[in-house]
C-alpha positions, 0 to 999 in steps of 0.5 A: 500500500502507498500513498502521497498527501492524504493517502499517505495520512490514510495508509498510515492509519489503515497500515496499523490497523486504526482506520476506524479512529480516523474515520469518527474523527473524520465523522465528528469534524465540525466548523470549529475543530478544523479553525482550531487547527490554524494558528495566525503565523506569518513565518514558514511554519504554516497556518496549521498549528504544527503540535496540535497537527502532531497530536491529532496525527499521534491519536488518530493515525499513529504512534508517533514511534512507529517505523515502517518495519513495525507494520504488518502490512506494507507501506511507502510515502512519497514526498517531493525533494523541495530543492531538486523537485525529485520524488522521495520514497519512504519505506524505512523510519518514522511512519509519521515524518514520511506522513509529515513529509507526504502531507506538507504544503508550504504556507499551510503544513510546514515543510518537514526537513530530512537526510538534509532535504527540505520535503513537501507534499508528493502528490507535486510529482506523483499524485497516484504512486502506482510507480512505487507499487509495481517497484514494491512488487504488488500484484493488484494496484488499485488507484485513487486519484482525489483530483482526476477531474479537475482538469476538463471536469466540464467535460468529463461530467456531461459525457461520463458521470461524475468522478465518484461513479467513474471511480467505481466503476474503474474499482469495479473492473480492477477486482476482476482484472489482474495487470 
């Protein structure tokens, strides 16, 4: 299993097995628990409180002392080398930096430095992993893509449904194709 950006944030809690606590946090958020993330900071750091966001990845993700090798599953990250643009891919170490790192948008979550490199948000270079899959060995990929439509979206949606339905149906066939 790999993910970038909010997939990396839900492999990490699906690896471990707590996919349930994110999903009732997720189903508890209101108005006032998103606003109380941010903090009014005009420095790097983002407008994301950067030790609320850590306490809430500790609760609801993982322990903040999980590496990679204490999943029973696998697992990678993929994060955006902030210097060079090259994509970065965890699979050893801390299963929260490589989140932090996965998940990082400049101005909103604070870059996260590593190996001596300054690492943001993966979906920039690679949105849907499937590449870090195959070079992990997977036999079955089957791939999400949260902004497949923005592009042509005018387009995609008069001629072949919404983007929710064309997901199913691509999960669909997936089960049934072996590639």
């Amino acid at each position: 299993m790999c993910g970038c950006s909010i997939g990396a944030l839900v492999g990490a809690s699906y690896a471990p097995g707590n996919l349930k606590k994110l999903e009732s946090w997720v189903h508890s958020l209101t108005t006032r628990t998103v606003v109380s993330f941010l903090e009014l900071d005009f420095s790097f750091k983002g407008f994301v409180d950067a030790k609320r966001l850590q306490t809430f990845l500790n609760q609801n993700v993982c322990d903040e002392k999980m590496e990679f090798a204490d999943l029973s599953k696998q697992f990678a990250t993929v994060s955006t080398d902030l210097e060079t643009g090259r994509e970065i891919w965890f699979t050893k170490g801390s299963v929260l930096n490589a989140v932090w790192a996965s998940i990082s948008l400049p101005g909103l979550f604070p870059p996260i430095q590593s190996q001596g490199r300054w690492l943001v948000d993966g979906g920039l270079v690679n949105p849907v992993p499937v590449s870090i899959c195959r070079a992990l060995d997977a036999d079955i990929v089957i791939a999400v893509n949260l902004n497949g439509d923005i592009v042509g979206k005018h387009f995609t949606h008069k001629r072949h449904g919404s983007a929710i339905t064309q997901a199913i149906k691509i999960f669909s066939n997936s089960l049934f194709t072996k590639n």
